[in-house]
mmCIF file of the protein (N, C-alpha, C, O) and its ligand, coordinates in Angstrom:
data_MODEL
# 
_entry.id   MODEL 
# 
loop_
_entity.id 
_entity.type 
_entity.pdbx_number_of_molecules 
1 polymer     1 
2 non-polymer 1 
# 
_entity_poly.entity_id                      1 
_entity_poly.type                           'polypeptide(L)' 
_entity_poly.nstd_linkage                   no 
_entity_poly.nstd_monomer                   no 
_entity_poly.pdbx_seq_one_letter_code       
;(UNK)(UNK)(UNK)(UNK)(UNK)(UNK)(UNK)(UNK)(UNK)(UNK)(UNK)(UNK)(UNK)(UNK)(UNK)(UNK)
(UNK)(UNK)(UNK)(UNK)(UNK)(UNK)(UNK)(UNK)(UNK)(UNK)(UNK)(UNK)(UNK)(UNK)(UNK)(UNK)
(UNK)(UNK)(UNK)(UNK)(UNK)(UNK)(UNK)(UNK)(UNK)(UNK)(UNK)(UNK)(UNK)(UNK)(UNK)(UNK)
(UNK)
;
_entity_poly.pdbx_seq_one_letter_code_can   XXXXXXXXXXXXXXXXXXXXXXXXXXXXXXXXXXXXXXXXXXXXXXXXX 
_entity_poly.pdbx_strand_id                 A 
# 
loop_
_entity_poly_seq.entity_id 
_entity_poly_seq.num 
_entity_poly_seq.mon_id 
_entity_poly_seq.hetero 
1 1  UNK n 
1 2  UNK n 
1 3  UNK n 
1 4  UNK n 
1 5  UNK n 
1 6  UNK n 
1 7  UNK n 
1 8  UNK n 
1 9  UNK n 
1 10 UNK n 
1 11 UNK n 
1 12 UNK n 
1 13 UNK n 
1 14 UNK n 
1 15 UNK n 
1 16 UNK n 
1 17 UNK n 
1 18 UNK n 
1 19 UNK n 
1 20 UNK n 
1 21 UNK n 
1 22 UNK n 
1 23 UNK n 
1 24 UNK n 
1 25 UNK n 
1 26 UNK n 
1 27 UNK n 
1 28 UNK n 
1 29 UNK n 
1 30 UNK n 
1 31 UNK n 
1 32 UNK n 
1 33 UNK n 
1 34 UNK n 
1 35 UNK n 
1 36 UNK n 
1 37 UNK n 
1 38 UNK n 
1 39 UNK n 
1 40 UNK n 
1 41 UNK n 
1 42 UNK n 
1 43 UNK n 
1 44 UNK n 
1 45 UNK n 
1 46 UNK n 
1 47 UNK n 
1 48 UNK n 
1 49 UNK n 
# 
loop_
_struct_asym.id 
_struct_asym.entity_id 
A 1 
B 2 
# 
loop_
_chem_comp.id 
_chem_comp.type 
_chem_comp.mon_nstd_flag 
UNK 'L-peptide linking' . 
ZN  non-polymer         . 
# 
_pdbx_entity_nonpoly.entity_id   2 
_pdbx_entity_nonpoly.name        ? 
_pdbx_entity_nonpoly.comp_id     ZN 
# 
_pdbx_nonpoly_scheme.asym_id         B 
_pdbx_nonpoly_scheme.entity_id       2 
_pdbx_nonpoly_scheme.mon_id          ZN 
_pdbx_nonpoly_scheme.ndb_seq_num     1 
_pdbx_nonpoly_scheme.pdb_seq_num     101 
_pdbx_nonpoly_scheme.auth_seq_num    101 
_pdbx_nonpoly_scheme.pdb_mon_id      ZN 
_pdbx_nonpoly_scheme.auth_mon_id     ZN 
_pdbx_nonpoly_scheme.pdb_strand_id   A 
_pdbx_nonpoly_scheme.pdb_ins_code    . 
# 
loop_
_atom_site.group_PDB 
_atom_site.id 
_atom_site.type_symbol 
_atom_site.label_atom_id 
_atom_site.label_alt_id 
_atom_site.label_comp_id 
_atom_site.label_asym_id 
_atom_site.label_entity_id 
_atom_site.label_seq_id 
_atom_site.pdbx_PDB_ins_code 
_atom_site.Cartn_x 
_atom_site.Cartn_y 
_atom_site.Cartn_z 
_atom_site.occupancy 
_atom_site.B_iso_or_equiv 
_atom_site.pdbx_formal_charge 
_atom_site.auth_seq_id 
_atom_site.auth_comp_id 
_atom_site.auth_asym_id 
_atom_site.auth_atom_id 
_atom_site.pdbx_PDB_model_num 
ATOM   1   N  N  . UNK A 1 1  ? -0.965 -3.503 -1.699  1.00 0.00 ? 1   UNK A N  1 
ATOM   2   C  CA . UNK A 1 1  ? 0.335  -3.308 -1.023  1.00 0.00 ? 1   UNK A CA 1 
ATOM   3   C  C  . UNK A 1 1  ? 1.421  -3.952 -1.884  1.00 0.00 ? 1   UNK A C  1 
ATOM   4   O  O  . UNK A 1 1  ? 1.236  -5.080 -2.339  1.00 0.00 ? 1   UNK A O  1 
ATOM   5   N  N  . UNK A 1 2  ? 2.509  -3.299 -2.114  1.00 0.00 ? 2   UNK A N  1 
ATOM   6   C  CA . UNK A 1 2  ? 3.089  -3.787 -3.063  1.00 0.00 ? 2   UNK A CA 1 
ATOM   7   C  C  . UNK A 1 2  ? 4.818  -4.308 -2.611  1.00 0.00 ? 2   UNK A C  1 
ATOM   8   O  O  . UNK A 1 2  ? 5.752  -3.599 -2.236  1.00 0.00 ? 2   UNK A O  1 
ATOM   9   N  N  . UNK A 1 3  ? 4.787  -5.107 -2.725  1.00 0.00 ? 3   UNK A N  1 
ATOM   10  C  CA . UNK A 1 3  ? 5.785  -5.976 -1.537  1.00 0.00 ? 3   UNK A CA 1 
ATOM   11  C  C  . UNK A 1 3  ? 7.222  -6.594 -2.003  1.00 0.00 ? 3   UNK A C  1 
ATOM   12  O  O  . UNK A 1 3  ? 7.355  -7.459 -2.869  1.00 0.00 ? 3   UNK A O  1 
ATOM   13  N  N  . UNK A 1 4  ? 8.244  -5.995 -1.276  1.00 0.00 ? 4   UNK A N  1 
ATOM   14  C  CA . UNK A 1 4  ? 9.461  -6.451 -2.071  1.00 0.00 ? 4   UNK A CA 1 
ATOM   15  C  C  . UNK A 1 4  ? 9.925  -5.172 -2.785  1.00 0.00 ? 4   UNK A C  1 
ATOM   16  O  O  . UNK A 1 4  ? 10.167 -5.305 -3.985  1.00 0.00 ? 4   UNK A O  1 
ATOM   17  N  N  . UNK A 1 5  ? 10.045 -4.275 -2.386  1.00 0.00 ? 5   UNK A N  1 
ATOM   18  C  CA . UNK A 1 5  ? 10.298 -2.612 -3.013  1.00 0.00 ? 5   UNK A CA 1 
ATOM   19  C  C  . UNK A 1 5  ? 11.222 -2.441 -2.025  1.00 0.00 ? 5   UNK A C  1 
ATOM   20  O  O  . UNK A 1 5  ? 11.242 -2.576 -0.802  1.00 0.00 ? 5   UNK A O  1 
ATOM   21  N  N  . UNK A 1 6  ? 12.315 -1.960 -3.255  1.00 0.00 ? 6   UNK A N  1 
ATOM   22  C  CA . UNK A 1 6  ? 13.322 -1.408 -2.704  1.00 0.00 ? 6   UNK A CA 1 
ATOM   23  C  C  . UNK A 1 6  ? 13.745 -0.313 -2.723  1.00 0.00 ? 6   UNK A C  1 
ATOM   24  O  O  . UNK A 1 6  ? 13.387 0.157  -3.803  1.00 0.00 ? 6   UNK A O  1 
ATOM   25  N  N  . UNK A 1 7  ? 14.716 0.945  -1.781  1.00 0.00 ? 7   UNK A N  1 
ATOM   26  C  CA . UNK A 1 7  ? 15.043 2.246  -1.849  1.00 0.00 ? 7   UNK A CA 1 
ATOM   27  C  C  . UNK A 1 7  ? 16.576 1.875  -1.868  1.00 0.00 ? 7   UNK A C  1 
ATOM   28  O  O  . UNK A 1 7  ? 17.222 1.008  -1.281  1.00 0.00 ? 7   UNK A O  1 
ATOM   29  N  N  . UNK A 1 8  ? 16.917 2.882  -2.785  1.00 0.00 ? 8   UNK A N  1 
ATOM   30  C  CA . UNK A 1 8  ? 18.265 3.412  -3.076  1.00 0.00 ? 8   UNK A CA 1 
ATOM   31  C  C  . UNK A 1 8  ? 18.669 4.156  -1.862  1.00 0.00 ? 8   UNK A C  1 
ATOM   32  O  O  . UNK A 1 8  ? 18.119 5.187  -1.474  1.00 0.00 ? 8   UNK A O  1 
ATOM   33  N  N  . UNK A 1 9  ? 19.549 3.634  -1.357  1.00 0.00 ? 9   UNK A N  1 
ATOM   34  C  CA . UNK A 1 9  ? 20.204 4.499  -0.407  1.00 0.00 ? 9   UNK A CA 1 
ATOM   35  C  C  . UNK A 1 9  ? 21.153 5.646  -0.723  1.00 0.00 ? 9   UNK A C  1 
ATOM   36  O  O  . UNK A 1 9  ? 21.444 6.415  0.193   1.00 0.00 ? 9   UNK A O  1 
ATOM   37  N  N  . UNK A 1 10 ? 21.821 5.885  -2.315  1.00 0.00 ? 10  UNK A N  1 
ATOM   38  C  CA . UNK A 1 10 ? 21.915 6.831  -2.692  1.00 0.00 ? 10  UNK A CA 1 
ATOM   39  C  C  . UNK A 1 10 ? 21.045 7.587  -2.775  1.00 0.00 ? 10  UNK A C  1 
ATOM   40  O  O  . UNK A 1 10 ? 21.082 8.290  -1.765  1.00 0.00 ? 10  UNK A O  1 
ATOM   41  N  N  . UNK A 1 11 ? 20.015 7.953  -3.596  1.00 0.00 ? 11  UNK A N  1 
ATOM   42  C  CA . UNK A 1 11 ? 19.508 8.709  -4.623  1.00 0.00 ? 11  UNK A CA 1 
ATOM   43  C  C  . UNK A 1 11 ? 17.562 8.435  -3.713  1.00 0.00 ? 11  UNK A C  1 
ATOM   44  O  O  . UNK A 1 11 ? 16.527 9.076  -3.890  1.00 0.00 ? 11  UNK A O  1 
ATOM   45  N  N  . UNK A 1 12 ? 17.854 7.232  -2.806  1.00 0.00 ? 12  UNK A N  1 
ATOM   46  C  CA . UNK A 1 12 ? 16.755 7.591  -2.318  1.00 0.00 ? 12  UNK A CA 1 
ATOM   47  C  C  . UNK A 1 12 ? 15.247 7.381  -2.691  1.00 0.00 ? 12  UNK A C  1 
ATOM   48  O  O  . UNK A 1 12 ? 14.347 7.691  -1.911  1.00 0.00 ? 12  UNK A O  1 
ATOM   49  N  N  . UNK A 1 13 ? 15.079 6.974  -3.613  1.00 0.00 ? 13  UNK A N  1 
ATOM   50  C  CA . UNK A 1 13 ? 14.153 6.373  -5.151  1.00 0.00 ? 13  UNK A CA 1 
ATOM   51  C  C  . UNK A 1 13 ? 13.803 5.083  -4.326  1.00 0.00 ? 13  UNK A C  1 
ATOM   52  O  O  . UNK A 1 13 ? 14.526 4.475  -3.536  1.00 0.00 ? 13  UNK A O  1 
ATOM   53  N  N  . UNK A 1 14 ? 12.491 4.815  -4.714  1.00 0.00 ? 14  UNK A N  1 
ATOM   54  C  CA . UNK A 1 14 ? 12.070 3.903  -4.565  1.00 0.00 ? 14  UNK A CA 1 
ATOM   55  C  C  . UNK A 1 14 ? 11.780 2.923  -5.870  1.00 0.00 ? 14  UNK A C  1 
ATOM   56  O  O  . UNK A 1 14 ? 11.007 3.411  -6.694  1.00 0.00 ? 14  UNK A O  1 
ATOM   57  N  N  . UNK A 1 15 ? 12.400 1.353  -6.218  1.00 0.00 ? 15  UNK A N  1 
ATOM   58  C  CA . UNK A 1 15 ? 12.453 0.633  -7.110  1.00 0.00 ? 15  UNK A CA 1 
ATOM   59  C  C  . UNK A 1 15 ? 11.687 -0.487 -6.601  1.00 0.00 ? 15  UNK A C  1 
ATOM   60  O  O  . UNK A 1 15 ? 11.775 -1.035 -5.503  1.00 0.00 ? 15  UNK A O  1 
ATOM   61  N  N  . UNK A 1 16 ? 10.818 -0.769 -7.708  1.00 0.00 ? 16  UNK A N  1 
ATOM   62  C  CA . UNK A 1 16 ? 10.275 -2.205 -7.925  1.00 0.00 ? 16  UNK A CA 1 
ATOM   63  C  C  . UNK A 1 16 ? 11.524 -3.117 -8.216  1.00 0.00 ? 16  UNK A C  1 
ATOM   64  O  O  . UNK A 1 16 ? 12.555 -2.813 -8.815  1.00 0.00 ? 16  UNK A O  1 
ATOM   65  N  N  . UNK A 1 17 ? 11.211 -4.169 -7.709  1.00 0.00 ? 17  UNK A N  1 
ATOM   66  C  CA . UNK A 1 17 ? 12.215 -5.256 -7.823  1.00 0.00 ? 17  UNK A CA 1 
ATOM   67  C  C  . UNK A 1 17 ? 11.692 -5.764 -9.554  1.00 0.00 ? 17  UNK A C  1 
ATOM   68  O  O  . UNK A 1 17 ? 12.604 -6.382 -10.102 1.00 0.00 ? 17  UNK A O  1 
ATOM   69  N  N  . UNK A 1 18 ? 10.751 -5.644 -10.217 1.00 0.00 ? 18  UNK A N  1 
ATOM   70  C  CA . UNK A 1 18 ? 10.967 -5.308 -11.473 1.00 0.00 ? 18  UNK A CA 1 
ATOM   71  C  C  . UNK A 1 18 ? 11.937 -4.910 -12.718 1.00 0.00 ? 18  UNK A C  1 
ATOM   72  O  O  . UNK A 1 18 ? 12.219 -5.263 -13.863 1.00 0.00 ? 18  UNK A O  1 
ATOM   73  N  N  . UNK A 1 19 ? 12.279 -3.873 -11.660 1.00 0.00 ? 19  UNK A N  1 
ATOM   74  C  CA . UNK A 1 19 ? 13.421 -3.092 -12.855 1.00 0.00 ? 19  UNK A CA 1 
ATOM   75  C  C  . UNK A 1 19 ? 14.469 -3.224 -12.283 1.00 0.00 ? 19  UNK A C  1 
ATOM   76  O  O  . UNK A 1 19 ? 15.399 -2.460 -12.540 1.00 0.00 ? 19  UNK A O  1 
ATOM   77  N  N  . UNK A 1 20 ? 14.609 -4.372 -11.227 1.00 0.00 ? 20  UNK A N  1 
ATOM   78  C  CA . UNK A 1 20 ? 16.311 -4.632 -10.869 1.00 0.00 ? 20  UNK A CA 1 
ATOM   79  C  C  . UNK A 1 20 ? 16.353 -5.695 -12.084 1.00 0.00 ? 20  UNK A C  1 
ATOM   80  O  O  . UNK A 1 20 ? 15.939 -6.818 -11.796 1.00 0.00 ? 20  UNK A O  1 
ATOM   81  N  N  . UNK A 1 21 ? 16.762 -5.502 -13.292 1.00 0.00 ? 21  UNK A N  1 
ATOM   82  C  CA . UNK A 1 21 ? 16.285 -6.878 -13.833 1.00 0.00 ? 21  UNK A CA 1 
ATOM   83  C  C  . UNK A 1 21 ? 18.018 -7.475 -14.343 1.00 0.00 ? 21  UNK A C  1 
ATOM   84  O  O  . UNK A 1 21 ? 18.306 -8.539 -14.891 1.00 0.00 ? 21  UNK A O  1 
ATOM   85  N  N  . UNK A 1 22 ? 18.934 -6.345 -13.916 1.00 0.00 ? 22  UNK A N  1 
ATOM   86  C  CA . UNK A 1 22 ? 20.532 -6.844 -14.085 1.00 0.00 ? 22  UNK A CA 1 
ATOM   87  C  C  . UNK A 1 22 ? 21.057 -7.486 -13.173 1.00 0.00 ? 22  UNK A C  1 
ATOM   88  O  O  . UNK A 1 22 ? 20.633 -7.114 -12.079 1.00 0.00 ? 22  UNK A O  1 
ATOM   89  N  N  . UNK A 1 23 ? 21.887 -8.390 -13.111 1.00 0.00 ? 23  UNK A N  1 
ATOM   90  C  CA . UNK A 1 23 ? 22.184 -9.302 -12.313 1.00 0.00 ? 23  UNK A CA 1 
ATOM   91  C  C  . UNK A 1 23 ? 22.793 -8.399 -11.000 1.00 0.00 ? 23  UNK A C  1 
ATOM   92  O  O  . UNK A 1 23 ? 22.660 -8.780 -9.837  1.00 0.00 ? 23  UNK A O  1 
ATOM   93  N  N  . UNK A 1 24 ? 23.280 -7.512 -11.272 1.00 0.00 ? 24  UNK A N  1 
ATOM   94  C  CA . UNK A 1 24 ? 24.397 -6.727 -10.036 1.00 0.00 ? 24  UNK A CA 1 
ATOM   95  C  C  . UNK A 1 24 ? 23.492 -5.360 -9.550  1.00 0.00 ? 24  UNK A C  1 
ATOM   96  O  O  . UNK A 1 24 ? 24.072 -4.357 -9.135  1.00 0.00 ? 24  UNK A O  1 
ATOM   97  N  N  . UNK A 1 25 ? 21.606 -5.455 -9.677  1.00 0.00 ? 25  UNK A N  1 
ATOM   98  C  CA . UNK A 1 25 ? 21.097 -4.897 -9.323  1.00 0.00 ? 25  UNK A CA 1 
ATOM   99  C  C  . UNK A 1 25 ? 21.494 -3.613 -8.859  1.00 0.00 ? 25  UNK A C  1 
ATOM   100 O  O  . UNK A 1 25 ? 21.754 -3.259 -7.709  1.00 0.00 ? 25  UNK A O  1 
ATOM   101 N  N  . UNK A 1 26 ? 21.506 -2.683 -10.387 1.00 0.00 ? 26  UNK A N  1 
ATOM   102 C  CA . UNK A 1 26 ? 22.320 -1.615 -9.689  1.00 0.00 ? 26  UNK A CA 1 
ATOM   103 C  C  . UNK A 1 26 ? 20.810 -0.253 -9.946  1.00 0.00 ? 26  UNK A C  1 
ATOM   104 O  O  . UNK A 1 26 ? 20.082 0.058  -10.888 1.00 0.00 ? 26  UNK A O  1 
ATOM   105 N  N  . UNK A 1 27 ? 20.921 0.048  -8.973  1.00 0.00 ? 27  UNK A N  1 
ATOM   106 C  CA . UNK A 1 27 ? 19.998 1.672  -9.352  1.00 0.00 ? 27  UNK A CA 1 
ATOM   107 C  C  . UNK A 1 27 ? 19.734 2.100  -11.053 1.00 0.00 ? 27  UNK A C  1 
ATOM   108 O  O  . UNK A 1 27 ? 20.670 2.516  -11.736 1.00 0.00 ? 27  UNK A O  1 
ATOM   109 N  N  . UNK A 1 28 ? 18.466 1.948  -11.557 1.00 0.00 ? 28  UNK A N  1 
ATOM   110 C  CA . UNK A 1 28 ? 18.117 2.687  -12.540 1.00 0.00 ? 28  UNK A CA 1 
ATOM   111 C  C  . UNK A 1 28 ? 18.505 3.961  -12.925 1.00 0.00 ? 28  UNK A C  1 
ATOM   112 O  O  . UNK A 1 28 ? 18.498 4.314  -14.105 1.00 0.00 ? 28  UNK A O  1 
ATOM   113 N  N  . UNK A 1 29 ? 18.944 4.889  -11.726 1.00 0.00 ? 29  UNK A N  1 
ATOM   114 C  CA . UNK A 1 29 ? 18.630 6.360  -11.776 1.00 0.00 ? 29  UNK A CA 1 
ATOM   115 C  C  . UNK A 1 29 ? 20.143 6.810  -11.477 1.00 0.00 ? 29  UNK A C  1 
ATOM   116 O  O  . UNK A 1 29 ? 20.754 7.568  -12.230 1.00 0.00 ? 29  UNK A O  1 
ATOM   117 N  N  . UNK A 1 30 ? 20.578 6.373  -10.531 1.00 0.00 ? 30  UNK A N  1 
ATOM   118 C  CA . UNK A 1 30 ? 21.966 6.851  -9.792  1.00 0.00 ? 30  UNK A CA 1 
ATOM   119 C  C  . UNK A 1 30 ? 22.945 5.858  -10.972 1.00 0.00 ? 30  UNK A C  1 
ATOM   120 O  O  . UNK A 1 30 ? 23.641 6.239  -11.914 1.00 0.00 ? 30  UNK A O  1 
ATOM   121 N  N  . UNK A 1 31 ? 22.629 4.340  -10.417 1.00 0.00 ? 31  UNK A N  1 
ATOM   122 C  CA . UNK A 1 31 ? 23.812 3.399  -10.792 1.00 0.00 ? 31  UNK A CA 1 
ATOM   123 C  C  . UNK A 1 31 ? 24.458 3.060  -9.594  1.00 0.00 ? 31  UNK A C  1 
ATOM   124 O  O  . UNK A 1 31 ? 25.564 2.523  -9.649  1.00 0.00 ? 31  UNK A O  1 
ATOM   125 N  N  . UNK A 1 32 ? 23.675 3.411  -8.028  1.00 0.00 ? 32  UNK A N  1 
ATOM   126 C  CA . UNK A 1 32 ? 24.296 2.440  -6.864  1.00 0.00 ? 32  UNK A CA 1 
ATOM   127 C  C  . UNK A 1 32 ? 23.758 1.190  -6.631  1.00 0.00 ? 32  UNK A C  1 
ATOM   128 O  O  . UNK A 1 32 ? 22.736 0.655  -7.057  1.00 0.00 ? 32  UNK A O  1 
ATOM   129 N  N  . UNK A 1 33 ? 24.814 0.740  -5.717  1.00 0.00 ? 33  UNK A N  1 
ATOM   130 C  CA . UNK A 1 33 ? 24.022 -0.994 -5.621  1.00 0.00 ? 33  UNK A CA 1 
ATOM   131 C  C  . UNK A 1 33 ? 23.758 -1.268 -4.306  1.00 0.00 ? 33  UNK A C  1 
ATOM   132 O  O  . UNK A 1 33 ? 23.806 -2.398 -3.821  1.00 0.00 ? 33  UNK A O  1 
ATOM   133 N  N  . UNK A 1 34 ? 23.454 -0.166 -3.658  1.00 0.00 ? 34  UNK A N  1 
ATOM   134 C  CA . UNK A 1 34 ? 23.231 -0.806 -2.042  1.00 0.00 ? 34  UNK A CA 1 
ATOM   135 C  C  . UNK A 1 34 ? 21.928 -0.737 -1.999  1.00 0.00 ? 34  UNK A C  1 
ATOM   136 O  O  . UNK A 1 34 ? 21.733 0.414  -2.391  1.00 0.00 ? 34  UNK A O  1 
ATOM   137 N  N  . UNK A 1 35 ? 21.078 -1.117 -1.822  1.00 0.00 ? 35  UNK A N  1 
ATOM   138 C  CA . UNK A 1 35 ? 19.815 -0.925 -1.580  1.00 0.00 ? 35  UNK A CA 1 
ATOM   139 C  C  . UNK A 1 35 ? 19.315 -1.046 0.111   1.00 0.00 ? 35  UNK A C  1 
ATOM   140 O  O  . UNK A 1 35 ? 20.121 -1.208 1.028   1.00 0.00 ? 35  UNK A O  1 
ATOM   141 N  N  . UNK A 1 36 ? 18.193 -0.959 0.249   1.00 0.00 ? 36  UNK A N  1 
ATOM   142 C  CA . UNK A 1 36 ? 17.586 -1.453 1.798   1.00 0.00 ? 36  UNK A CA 1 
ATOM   143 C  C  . UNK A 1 36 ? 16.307 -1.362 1.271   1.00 0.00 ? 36  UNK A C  1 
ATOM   144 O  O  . UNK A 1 36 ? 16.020 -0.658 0.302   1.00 0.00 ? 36  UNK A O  1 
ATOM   145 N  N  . UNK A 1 37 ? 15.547 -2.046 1.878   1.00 0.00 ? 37  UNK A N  1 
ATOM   146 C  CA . UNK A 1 37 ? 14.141 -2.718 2.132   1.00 0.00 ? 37  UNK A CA 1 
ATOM   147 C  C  . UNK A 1 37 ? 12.893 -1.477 2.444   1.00 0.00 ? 37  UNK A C  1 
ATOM   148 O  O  . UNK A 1 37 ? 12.845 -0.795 3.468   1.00 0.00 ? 37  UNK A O  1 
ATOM   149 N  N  . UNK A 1 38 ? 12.211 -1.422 1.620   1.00 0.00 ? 38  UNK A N  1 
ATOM   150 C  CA . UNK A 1 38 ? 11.257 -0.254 2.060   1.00 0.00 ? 38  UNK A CA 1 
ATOM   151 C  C  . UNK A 1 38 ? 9.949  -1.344 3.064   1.00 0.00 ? 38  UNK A C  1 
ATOM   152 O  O  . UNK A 1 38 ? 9.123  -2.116 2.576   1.00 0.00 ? 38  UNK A O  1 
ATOM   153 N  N  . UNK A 1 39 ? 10.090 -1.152 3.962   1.00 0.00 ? 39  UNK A N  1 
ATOM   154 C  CA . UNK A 1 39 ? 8.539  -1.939 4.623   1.00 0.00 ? 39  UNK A CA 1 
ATOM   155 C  C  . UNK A 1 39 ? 8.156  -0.928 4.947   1.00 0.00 ? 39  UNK A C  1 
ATOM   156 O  O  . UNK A 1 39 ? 8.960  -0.004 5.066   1.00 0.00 ? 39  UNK A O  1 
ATOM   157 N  N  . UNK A 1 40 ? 6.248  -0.666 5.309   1.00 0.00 ? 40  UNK A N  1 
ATOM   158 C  CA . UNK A 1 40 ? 5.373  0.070  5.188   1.00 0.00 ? 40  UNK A CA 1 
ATOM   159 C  C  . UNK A 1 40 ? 5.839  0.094  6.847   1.00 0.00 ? 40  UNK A C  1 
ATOM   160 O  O  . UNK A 1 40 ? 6.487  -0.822 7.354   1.00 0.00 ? 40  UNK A O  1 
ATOM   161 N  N  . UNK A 1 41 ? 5.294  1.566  7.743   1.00 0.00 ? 41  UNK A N  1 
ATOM   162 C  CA . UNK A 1 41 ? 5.643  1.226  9.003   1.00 0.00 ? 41  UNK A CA 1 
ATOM   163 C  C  . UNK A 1 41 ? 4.566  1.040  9.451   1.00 0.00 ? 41  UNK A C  1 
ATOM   164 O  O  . UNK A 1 41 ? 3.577  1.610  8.990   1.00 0.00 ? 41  UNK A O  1 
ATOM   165 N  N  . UNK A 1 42 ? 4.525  0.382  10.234  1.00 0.00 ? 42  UNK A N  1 
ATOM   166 C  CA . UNK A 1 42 ? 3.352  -0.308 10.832  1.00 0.00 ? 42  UNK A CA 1 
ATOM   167 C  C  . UNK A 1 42 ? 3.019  0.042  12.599  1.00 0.00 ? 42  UNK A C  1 
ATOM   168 O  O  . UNK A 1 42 ? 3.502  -0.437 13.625  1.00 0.00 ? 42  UNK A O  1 
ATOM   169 N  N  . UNK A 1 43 ? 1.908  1.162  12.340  1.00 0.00 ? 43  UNK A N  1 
ATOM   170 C  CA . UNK A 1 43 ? 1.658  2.251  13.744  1.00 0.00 ? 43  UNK A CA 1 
ATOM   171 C  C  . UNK A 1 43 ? 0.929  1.116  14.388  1.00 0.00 ? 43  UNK A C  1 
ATOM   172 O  O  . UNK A 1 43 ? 0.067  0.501  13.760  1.00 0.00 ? 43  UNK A O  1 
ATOM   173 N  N  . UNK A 1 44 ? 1.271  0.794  15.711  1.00 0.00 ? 44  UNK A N  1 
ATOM   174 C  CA . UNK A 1 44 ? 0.585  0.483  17.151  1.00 0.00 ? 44  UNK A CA 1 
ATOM   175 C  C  . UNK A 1 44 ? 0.072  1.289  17.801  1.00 0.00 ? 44  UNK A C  1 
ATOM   176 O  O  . UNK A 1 44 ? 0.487  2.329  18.312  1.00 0.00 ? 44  UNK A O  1 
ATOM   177 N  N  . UNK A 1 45 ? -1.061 0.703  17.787  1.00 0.00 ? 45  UNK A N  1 
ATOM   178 C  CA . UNK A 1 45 ? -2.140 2.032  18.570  1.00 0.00 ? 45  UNK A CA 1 
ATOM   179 C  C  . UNK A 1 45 ? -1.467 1.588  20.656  1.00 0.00 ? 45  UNK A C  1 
ATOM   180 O  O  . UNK A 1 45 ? -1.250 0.480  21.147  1.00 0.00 ? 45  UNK A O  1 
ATOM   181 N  N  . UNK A 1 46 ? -1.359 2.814  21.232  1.00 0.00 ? 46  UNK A N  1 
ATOM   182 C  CA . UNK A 1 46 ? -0.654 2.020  22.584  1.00 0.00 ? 46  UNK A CA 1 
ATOM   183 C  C  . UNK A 1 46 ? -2.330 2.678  23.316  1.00 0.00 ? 46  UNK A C  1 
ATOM   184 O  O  . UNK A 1 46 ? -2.794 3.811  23.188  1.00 0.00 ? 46  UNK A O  1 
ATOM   185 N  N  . UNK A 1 47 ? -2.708 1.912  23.798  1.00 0.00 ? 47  UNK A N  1 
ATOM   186 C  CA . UNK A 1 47 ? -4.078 2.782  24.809  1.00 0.00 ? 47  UNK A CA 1 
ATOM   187 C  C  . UNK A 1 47 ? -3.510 2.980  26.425  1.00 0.00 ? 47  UNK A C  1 
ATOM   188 O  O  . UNK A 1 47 ? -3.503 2.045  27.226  1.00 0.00 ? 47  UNK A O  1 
ATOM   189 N  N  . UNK A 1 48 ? -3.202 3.881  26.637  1.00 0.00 ? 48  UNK A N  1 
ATOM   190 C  CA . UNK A 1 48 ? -3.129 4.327  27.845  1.00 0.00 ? 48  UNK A CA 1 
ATOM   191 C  C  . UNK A 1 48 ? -4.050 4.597  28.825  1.00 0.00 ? 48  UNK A C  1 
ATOM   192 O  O  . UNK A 1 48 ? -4.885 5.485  28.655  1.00 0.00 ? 48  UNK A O  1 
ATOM   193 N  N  . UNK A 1 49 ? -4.005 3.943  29.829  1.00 0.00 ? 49  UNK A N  1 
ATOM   194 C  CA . UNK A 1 49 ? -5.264 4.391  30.832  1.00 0.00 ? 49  UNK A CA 1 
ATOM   195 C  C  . UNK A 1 49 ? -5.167 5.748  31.811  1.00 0.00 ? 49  UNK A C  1 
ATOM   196 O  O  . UNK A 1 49 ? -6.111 6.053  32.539  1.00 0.00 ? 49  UNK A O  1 
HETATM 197 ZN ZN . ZN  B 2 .  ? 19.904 5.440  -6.801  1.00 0.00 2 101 ZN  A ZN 1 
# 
């Protein structure tokens, strides 16, 4: 699981915090700087009776 991955909210890309390696962490691909947090989603099984 690879943890601390971020998506471009432009362009949508998913980046290793690796290749943010410029201080103003800007998109490899686009050149935006907003990012958000990719977390894995995490399904709850609900058991219904
Ligand atoms: Zn981008």
């Amino acid at each position: 699981m690879s943890e601390g991955e971020l998506v471009c909210v432009s362009c949508n890309k998913r980046i290793a915090k690796e290749m943010l390696i410029t201080p103003e962490h800007r998109c490899p691909f686009c050149g935006y700087r907003i990012f958000k947090k990719s977390r894995p989603p995490i399904v709850r099984k609900v058991v219904s009776k």
